[in-house]
DSSP file (Angstrom, degrees, kcal/mol; ACC not computed):
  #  RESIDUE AA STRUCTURE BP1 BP2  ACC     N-H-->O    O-->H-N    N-H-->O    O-->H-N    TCO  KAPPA ALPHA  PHI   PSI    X-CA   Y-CA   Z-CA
    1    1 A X              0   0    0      0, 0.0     2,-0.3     0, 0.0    71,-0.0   0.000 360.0 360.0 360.0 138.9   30.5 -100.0   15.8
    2    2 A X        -     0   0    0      2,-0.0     2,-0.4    70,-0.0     0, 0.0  -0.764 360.0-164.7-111.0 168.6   29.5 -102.9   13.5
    3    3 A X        -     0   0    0     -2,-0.3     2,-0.9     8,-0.0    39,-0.0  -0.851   5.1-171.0-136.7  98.8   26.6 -103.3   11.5
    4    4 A X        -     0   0    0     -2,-0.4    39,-0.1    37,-0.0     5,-0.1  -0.659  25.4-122.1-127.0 159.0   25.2 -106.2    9.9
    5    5 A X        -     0   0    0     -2,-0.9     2,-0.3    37,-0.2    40,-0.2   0.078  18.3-140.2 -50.0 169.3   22.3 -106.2    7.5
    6    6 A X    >   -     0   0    0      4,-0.1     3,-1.2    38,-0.1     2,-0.3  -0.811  61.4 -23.6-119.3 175.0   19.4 -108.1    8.3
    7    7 A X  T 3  S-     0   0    0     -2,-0.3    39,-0.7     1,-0.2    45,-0.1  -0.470 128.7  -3.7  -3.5 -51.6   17.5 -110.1    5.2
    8    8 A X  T 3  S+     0   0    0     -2,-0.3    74,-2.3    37,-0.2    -1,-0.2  -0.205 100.0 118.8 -12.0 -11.2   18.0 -108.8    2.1
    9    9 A X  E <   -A   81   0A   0     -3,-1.2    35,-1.9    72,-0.3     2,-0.3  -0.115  45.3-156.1 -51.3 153.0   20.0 -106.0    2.8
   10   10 A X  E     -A   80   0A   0     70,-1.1    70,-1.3    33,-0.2     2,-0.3  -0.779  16.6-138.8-135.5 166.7   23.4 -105.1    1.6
   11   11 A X  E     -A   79   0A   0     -2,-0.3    30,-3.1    68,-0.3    31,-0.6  -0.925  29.6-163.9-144.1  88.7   25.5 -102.6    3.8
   12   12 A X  E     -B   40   0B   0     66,-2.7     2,-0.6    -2,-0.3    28,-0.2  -0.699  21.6-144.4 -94.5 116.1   27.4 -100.2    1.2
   13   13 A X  E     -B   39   0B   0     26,-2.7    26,-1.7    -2,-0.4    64,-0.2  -0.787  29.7-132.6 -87.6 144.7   30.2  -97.9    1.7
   14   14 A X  E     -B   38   0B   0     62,-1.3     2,-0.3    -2,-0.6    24,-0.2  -0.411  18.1-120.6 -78.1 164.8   29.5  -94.8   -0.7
   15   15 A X        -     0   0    0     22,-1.0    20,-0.3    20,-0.1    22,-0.1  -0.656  33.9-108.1 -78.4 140.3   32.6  -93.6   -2.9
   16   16 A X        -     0   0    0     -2,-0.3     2,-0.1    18,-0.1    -1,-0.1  -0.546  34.6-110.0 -82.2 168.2   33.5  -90.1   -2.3
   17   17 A X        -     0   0    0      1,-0.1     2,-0.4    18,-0.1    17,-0.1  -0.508  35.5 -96.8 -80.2 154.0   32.7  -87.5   -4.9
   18   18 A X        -     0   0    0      1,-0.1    15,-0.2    -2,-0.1    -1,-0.1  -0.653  32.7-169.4 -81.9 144.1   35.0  -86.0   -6.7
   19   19 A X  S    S+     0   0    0     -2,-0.4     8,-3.9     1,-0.1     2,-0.3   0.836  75.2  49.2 -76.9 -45.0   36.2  -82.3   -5.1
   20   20 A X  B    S-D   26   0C   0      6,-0.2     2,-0.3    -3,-0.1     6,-0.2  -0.771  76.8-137.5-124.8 151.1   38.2  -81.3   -8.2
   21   21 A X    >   -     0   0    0      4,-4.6     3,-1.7    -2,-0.3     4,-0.2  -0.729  36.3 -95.6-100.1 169.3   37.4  -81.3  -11.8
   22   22 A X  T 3  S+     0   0    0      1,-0.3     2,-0.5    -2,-0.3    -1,-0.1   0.840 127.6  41.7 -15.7 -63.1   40.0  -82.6  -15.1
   23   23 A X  T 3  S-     0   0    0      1,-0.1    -1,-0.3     2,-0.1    -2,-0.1   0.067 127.6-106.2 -89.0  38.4   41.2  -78.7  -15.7
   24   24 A X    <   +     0   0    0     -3,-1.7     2,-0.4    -2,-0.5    -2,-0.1   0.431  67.0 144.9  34.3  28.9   41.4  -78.2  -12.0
   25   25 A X        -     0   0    0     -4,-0.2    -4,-4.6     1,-0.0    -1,-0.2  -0.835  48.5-122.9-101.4 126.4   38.5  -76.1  -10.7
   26   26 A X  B     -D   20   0C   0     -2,-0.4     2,-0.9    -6,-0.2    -6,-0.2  -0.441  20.8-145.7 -51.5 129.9   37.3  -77.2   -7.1
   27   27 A X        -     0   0    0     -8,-3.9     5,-0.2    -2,-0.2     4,-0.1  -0.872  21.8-106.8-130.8 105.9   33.9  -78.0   -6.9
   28   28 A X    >>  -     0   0    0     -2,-0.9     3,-3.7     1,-0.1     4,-0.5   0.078  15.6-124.3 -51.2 136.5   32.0  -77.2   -3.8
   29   29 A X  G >4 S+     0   0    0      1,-0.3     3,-0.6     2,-0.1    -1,-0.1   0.796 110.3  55.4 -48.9 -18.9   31.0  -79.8   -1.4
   30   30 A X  G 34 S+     0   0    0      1,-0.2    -1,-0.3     3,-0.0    -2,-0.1   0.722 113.3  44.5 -77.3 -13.9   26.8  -78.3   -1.9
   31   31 A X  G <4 S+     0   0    0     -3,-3.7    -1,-0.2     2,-0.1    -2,-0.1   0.587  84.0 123.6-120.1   1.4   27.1  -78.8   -5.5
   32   32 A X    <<  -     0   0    0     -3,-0.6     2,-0.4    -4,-0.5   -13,-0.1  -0.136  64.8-125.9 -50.9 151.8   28.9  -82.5   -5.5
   33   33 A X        -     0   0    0    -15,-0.2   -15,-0.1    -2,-0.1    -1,-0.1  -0.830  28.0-109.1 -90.5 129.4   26.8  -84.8   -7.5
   34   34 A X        -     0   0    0     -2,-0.4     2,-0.3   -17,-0.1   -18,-0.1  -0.379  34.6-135.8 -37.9 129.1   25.9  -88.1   -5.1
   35   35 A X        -     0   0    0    -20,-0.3   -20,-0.1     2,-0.1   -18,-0.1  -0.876   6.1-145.1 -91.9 150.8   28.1  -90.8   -6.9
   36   36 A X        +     0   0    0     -2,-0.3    26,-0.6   -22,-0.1     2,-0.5  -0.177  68.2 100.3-115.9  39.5   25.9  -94.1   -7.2
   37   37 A X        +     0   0    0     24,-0.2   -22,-1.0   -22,-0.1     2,-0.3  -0.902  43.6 155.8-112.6 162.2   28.8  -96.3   -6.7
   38   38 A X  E     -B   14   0B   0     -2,-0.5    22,-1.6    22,-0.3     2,-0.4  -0.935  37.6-114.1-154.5 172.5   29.8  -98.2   -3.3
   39   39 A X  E     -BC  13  59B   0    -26,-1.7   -26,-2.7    -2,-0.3     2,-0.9  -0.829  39.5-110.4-108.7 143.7   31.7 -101.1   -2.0
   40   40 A X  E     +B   12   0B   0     18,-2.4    17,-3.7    -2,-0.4   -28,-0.2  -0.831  37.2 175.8-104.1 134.8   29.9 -103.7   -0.4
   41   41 A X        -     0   0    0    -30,-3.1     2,-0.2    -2,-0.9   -29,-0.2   0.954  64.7  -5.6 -86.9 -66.3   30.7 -103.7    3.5
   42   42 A X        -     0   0    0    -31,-0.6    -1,-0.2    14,-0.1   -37,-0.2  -0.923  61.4-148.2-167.8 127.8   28.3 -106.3    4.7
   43   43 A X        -     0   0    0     -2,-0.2   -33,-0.2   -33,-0.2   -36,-0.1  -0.488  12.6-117.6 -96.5 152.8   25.5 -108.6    3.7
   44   44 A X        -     0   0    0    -35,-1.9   -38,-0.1    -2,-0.2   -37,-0.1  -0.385  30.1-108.9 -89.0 167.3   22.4 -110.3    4.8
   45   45 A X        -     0   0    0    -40,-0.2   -37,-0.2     6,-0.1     7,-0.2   0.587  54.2-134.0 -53.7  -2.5   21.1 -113.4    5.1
   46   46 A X        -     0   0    0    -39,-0.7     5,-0.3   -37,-0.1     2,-0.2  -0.208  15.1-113.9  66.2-178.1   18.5 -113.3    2.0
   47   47 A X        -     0   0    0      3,-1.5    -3,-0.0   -39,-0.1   -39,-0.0  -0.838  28.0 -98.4-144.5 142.3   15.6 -114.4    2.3
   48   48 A X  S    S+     0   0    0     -2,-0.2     3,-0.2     1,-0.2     0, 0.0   0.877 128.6  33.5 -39.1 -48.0   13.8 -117.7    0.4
   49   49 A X  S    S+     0   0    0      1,-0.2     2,-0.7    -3,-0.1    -1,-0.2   0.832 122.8  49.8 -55.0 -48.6   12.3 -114.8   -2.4
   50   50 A X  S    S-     0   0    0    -43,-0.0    -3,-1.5    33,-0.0    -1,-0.2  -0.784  72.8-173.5-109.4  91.2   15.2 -112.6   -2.2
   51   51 A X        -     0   0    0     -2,-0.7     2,-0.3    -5,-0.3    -5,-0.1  -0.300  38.1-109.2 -54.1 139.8   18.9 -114.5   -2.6
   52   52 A X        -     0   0    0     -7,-0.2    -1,-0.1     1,-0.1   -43,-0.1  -0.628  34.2-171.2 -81.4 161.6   22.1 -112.1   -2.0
   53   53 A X        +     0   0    0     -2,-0.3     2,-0.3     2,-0.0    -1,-0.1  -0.292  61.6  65.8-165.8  12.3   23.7 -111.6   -5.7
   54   54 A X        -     0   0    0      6,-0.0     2,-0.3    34,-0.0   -11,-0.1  -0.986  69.2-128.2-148.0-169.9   26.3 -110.1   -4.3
   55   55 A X    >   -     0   0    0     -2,-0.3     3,-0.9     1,-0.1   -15,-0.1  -0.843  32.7-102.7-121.4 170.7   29.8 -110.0   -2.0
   56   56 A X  T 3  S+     0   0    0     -2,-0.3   -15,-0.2     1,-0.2   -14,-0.1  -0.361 113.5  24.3 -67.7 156.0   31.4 -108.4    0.6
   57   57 A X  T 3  S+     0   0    0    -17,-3.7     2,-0.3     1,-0.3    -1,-0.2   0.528  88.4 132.3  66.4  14.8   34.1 -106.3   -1.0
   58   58 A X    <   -     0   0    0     -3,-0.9   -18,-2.4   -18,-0.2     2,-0.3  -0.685  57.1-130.2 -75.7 131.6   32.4 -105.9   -4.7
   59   59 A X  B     +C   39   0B   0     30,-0.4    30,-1.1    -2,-0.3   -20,-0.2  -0.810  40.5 173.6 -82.0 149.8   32.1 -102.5   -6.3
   60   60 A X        -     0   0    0    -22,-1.6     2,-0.3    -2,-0.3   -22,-0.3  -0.402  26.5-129.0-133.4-145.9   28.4 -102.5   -7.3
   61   61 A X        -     0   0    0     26,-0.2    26,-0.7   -24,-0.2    25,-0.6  -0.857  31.3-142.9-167.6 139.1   26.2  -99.3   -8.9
   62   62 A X  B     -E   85   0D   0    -26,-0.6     2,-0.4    -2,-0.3    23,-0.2  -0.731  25.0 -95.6-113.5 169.1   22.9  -98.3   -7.4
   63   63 A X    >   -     0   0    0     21,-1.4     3,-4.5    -2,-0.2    21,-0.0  -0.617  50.1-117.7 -88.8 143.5   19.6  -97.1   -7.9
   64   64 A X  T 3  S+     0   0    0     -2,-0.4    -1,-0.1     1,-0.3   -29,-0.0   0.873 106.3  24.2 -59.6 -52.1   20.1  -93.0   -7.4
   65   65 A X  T 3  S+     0   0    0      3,-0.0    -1,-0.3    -3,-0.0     2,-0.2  -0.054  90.0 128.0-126.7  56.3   17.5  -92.8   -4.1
   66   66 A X    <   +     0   0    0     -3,-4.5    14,-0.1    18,-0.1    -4,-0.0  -0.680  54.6   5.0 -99.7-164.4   17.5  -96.4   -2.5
   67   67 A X  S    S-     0   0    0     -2,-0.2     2,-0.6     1,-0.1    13,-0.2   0.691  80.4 -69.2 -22.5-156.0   18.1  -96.8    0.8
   68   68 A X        -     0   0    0     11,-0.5    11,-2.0     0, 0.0     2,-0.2  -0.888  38.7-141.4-111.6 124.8   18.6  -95.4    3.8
   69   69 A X        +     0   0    0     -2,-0.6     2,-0.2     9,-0.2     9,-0.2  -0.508  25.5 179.4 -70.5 119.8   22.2  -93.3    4.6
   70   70 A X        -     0   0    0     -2,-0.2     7,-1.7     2,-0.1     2,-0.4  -0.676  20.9-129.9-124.7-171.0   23.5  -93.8    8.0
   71   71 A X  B     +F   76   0E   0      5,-0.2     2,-0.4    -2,-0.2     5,-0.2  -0.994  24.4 179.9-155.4 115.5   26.5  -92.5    9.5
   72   72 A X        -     0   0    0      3,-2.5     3,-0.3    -2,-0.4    -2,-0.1  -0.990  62.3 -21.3-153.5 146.5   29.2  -94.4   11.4
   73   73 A X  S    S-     0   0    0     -2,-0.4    -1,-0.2     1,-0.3     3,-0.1   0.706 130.0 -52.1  17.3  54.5   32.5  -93.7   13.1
   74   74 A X  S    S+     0   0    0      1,-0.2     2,-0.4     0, 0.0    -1,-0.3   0.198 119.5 110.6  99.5 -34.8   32.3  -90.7   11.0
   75   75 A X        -     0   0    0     -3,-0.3    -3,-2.5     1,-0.1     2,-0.8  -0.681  64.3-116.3 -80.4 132.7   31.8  -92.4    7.7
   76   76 A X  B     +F   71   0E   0     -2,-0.4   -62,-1.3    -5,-0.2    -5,-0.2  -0.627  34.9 173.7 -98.0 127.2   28.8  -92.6    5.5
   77   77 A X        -     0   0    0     -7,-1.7     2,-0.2    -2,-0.8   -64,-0.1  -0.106  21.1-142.2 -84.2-177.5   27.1  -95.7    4.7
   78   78 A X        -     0   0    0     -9,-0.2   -66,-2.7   -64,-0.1     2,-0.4  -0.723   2.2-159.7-164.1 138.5   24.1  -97.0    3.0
   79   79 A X  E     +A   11   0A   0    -11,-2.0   -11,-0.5    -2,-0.2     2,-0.3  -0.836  34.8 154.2-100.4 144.4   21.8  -99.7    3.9
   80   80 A X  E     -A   10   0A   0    -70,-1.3   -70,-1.1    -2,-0.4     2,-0.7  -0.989  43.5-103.1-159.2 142.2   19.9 -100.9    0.5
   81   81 A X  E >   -A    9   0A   0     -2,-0.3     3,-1.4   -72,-0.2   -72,-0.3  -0.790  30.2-113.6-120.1 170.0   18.4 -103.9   -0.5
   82   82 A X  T 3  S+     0   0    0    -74,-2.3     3,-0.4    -2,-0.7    -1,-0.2   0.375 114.7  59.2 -45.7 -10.7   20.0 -106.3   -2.9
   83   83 A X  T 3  S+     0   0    0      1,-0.2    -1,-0.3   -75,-0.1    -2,-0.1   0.504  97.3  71.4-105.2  23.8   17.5 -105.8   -5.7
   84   84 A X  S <  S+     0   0    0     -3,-1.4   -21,-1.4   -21,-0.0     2,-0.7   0.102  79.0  84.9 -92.5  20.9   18.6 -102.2   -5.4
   85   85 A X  B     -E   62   0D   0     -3,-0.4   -23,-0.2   -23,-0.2     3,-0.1  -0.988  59.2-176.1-127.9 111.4   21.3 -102.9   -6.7
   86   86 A X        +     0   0    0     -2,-0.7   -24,-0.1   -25,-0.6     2,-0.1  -0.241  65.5   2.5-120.1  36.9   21.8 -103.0  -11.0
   87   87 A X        -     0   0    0    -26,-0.7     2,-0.4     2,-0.0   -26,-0.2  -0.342  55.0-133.7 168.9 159.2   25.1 -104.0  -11.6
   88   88 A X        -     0   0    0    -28,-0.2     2,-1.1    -2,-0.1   -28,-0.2  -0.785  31.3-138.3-100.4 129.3   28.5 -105.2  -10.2
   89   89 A X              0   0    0    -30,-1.1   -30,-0.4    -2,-0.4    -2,-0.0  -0.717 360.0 360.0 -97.0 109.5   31.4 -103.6  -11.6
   90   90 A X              0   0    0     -2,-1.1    -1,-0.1   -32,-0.1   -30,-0.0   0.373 360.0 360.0 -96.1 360.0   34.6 -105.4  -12.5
């Protein structure tokens, strides 16, 4: 299935959490922390107000609950829009 964003929207793949910690103790999937990083999958056109500020294939950092999480071929997504997004990461 493809997806592409409509107007300001960005299309994120999330990062996985980490499972295991430094000194090796497994850390159960209920008690992972959400990571607020992604890769950007696909972007919208913008809008006059709202310009895309980012690119396909950027790691970026997000705000902790924007958008909406969807689920495709198995994989988790996130649809968000681009001024949910506070900073690109080099």
């Amino acid at each position: 299935m493809k997806i592409r964003p409509l107007g300001d929207r960005v299309l994120l793949k999330q990062a996985k959490a980490e499972t295991k910690t430094a000194s090796g103790i497994i850390i159960p999937e209920t008690a992972q922390e959400k990571t607020q990083t992604a890769t950007v999958e696909a972007v919208g056109p913008g809008t006059d107000e709202d310009k895309i500020t980012v690119k396909v294939g950027e790691k970026v950092m997000y705000d902790k609950y924007a958008g909406t999480q969807v689920k495709i071929d198995g994989e988790d997504y996130l649809i968000v829009k681009n001024s949910d997004i506070i900073a690109v990461i080099d």
